[in-house]
C-alpha positions as CSV (number, residue, x, y, z in Angstrom):
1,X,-32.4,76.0,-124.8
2,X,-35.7,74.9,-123.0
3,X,-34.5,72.0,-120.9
4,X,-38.0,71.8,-118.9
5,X,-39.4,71.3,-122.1
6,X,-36.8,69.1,-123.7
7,X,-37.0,66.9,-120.4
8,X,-40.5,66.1,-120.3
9,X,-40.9,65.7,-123.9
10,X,-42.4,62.1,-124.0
11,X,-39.3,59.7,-125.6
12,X,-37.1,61.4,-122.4
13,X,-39.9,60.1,-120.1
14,X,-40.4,56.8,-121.7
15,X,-36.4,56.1,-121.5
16,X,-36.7,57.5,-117.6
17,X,-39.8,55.5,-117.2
18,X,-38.0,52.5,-118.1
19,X,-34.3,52.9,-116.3
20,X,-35.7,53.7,-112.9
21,X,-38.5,50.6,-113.3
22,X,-35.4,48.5,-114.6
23,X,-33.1,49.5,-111.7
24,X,-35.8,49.3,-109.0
25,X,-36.4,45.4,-110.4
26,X,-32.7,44.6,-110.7
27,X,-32.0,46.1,-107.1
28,X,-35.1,44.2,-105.5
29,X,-34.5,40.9,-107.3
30,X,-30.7,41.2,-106.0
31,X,-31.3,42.4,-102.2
32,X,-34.1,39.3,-102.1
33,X,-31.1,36.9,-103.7
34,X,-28.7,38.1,-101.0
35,X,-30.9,37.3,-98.1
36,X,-31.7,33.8,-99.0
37,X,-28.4,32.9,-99.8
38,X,-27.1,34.4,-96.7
39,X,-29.6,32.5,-94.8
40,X,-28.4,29.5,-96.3
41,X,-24.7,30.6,-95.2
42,X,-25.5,30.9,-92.1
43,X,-27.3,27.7,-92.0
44,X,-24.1,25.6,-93.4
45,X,-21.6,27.2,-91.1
46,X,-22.6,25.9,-88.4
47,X,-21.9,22.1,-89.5
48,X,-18.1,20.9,-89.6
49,X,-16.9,18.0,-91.9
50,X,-16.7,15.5,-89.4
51,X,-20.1,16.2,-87.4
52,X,-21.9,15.4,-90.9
53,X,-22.5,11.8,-90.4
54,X,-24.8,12.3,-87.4
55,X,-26.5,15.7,-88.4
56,X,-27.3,14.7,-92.0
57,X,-30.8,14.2,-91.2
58,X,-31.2,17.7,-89.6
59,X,-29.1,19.2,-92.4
60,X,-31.1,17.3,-94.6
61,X,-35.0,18.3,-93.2
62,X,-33.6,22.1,-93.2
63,X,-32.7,21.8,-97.0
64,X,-36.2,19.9,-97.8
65,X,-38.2,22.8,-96.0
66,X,-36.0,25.7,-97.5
67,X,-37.9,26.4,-101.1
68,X,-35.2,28.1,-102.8
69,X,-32.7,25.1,-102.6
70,X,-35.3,22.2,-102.5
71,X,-34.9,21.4,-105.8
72,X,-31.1,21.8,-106.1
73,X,-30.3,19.8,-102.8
74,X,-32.6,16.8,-104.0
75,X,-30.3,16.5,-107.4
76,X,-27.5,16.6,-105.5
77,X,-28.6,14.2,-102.5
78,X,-28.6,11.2,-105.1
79,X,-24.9,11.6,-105.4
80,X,-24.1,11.5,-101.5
81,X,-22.0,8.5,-100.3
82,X,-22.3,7.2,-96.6
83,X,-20.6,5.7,-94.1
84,X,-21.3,3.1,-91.4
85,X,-21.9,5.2,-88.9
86,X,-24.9,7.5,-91.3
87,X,-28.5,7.1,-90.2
88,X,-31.2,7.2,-92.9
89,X,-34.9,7.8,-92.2
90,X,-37.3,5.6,-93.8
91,X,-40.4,6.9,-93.0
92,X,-40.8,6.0,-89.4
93,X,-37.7,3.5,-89.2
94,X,-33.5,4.5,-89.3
95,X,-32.0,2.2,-91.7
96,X,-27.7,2.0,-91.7
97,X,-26.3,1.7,-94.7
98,X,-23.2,-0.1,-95.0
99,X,-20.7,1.1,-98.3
100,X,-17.0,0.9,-97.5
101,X,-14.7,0.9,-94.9
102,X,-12.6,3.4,-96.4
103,X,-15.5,6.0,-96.6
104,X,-15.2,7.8,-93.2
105,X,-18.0,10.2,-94.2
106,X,-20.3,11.7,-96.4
107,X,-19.4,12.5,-100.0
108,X,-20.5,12.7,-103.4
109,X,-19.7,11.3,-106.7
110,X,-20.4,14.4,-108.6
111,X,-18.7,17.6,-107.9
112,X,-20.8,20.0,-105.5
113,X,-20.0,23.1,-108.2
114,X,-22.2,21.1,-110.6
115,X,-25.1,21.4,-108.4
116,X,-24.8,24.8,-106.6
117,X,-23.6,26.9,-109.6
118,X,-24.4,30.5,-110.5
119,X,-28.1,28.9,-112.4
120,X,-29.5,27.4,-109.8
121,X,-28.4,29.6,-106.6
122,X,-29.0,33.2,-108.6
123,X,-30.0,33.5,-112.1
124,X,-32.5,30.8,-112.1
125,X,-34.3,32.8,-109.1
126,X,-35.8,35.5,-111.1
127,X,-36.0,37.0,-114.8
128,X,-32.0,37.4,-114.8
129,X,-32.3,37.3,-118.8
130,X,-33.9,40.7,-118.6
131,X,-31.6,42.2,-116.2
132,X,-29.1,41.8,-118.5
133,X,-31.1,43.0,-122.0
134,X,-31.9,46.1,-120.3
135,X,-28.7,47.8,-121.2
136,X,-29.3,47.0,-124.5
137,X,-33.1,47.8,-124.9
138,X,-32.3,51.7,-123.2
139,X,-29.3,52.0,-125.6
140,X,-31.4,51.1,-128.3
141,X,-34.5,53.7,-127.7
142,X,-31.7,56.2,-128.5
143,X,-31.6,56.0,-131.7
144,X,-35.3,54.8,-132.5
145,X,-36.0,58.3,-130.3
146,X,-33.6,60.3,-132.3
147,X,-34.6,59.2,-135.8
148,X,-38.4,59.7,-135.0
149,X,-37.6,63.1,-133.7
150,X,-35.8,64.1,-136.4
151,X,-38.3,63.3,-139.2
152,X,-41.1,64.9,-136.9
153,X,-38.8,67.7,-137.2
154,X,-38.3,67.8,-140.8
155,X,-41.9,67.4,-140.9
156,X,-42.1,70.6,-139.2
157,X,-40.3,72.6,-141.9
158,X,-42.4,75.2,-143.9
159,X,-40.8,77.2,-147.1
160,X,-44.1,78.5,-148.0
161,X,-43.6,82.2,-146.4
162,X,-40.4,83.9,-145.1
163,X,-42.0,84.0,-141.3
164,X,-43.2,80.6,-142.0
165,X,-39.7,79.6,-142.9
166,X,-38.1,81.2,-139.8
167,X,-40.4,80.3,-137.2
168,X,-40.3,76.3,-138.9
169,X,-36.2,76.4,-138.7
170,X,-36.9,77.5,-135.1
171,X,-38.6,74.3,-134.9
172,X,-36.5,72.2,-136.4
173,X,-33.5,73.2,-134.2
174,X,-35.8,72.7,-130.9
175,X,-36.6,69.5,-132.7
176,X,-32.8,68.4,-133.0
177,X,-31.6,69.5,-129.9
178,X,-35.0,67.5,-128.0
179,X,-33.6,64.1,-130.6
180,X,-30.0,64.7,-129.6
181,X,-30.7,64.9,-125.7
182,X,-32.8,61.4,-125.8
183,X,-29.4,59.7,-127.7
184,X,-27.8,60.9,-124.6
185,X,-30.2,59.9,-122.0
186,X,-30.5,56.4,-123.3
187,X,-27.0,56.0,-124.0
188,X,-26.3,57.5,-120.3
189,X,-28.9,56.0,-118.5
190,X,-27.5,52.4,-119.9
191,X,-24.2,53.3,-118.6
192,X,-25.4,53.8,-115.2
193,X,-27.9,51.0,-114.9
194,X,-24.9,48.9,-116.3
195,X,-22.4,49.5,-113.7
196,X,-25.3,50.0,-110.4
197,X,-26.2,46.2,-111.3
198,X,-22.8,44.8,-111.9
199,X,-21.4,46.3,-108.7
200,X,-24.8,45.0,-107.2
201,X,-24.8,41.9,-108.9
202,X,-21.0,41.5,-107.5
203,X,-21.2,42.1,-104.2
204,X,-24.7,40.4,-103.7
205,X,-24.9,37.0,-105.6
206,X,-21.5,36.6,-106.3
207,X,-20.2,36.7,-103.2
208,X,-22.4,34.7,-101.3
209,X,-22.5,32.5,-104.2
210,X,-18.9,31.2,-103.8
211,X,-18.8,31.3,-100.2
212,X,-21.8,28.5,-100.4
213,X,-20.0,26.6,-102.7
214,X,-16.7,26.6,-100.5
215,X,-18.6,25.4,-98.0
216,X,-20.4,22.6,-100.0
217,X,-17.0,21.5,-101.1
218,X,-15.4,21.8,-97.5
219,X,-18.5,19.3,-96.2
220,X,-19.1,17.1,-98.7
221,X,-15.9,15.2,-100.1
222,X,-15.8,14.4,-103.9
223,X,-15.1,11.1,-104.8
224,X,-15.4,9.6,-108.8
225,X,-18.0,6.7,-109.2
226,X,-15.2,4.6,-110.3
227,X,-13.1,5.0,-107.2
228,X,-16.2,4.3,-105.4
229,X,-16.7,1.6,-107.1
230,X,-12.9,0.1,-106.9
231,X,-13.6,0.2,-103.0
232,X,-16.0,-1.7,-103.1
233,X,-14.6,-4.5,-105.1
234,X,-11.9,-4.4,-103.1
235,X,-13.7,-4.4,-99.6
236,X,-15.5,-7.7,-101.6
237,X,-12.5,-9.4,-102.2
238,X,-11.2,-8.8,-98.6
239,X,-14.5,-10.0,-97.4
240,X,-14.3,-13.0,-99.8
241,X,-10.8,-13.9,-98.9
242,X,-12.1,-13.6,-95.2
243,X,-14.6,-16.3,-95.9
244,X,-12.2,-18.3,-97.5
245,X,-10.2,-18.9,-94.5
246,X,-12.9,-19.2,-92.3
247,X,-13.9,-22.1,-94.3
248,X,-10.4,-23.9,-94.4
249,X,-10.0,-22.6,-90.6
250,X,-13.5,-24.3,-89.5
251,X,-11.9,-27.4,-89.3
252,X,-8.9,-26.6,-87.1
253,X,-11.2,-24.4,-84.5
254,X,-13.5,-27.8,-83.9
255,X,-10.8,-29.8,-83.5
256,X,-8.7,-27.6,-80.7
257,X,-12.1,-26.9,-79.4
258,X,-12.6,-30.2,-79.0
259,X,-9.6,-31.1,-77.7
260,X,-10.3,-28.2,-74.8
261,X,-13.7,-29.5,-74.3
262,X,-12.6,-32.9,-73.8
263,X,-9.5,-31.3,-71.4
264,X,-11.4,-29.5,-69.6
265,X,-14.5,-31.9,-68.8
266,X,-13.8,-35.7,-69.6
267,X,-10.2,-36.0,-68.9
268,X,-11.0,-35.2,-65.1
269,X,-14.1,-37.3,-65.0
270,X,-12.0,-40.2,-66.5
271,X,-9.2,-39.9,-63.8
272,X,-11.9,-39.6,-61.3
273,X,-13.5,-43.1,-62.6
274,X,-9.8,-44.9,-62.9
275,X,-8.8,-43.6,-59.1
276,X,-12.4,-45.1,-58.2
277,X,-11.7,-48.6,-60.2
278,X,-8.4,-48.6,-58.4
279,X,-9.5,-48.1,-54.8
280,X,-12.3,-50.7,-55.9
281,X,-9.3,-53.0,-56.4
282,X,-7.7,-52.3,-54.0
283,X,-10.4,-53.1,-51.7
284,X,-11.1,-56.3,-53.2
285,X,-8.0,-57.6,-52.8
286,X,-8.0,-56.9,-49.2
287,X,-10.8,-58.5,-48.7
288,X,-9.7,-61.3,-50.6
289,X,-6.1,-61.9,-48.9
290,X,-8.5,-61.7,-45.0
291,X,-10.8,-64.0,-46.3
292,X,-8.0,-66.4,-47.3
293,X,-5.9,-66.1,-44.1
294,X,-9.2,-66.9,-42.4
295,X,-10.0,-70.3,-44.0
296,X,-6.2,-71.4,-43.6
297,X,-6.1,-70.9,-40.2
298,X,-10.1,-72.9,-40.0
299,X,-8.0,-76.1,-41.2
300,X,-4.6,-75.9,-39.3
């Protein structure tokens, strides 16, 4: 058995051709997916749950500038909830928005996992469809191979002369032998370009994969749009019952304060006129009882 010649018969190379090129794209594609969504690990780890409030915006300008989760983190930043204490750039200006008092920092109505799934943080980066037909295509060219090489070979067949005969059987058997060993390359290489990318594909993507999103759902609380909006009914009823005895209180406040002013500032200034009518009448009397001793003692 010639395996030189059997090996570099042209369905063996085509089926070679196409394994390596598929394993070399599948192993390139996967290295460049881990190092992005590494980068992105190391990114998130160093935020804690309770810092988030005042390093959203730097969280936030690092996600807008980062082109492999621009698109994903602008989804899911119409879902965030903030607190009092979160500061929003508008343009130029920092608005505060003000939610609920029970929100003590920043979360989402939509689970992260819907955001920062297996789509949009691997297969979505590159041709993942393909990856995964590969198998199928290499299996495949075994038996298009095989059937081709054998009619070739039964092509090859000639009764017309015994040498004929013998050297055309000759052939045919080279022929069979070349359309059995492309069944087993295909059918081999698939095997082994199955399992390299699913341990690849494993340990690469999935790995960082769900470490992201344990990190997303460590940072960013999930809380349902109804709840959210319960809370703030409720904070507008509190509110609105607040009001409500402000009102009826109004009255009460301006009358003690009042009541204090008047204590404090005209109650003294009255006492201080009443002592000064009194020594006024005092004095007058005085002077009235000398100026009366005075003319009774003119006449006696």
């Amino acid at each position: 058995m010639n395996f030189h010649a059997i090996i570099t018969d042209i369905p063996v190379l085509i089926v070679l051709a196409v394994f390596i090129t598929s394993l070399i794209y599948c192993c390139v594609q996967y290295f460049k997916v881990s190092r992005n969504l590494k980068e992105i690990i190391y990114f998130l780890s160093t935020f804690k749950k309770n810092d988030l409030n005042f390093r959203f915006k730097e969280l936030d300008s690092w996600m807008l500038s980062n082109p492999y989760l621009v698109s994903t983190w602008l989804e899911f930043k119409n879902t965030l909830v903030f607190s009092e204490a979160v500061a929003l750039k508008d343009g130029d200006d920092y608005q505060y928005q003000d939610v609920s008092s029970t929100v003590q920092n920043v979360q989402t109505t939509v689970d992260p996992l819907y955001f920062f799934n297996e789509e949009s943080l691997v297969t979505s980066k590159f041709n993942y469809k393909m990856t995964q037909t590969i198998p199928t295509i290499l299996t495949g060219f075994g038996p298009l191979f095989t059937f081709m090489k054998i009619a070739i070979a039964f092509g090859m067949i000639d009764f017309s002369s015994p040498d004929k005969t013998i050297n055309s059987v000759a052939a045919f058997m080279h022929g069979m032998q070349a359309a059995a060993f492309v069944s087993v390359v295909a059918v081999s290489s698939s095997l082994i370009y199955l399992l390299i990318e699913k341990v690849l594909y494993q340990v690469l993507c999935k790995g960082p994969q769900h470490e992201i999103q344990n990190i997303m759902g460590e940072l960013f609380a999930s809380i349902t749009s109804e709840k959210f909006l319960y809370e703030i009914l409720r904070e507008s009823k509190i509110q609105n019952n607040a009001a409500a005895n402000s009102i009826v209180d109004i009255p009460k406040q301006f009358k003690g304060a009042f009541n204090e002013t008047m204590a404090a500032n005209l109650v003294p200034y009255l006492e201080n006129l009443i002592f000064g009518l009194n020594q006024l009448n005092k004095q007058m009397k005085e002077l009235a009882k000398k100026t009366s001793n005075d003319e009774v003692d003119g006449l006696f």
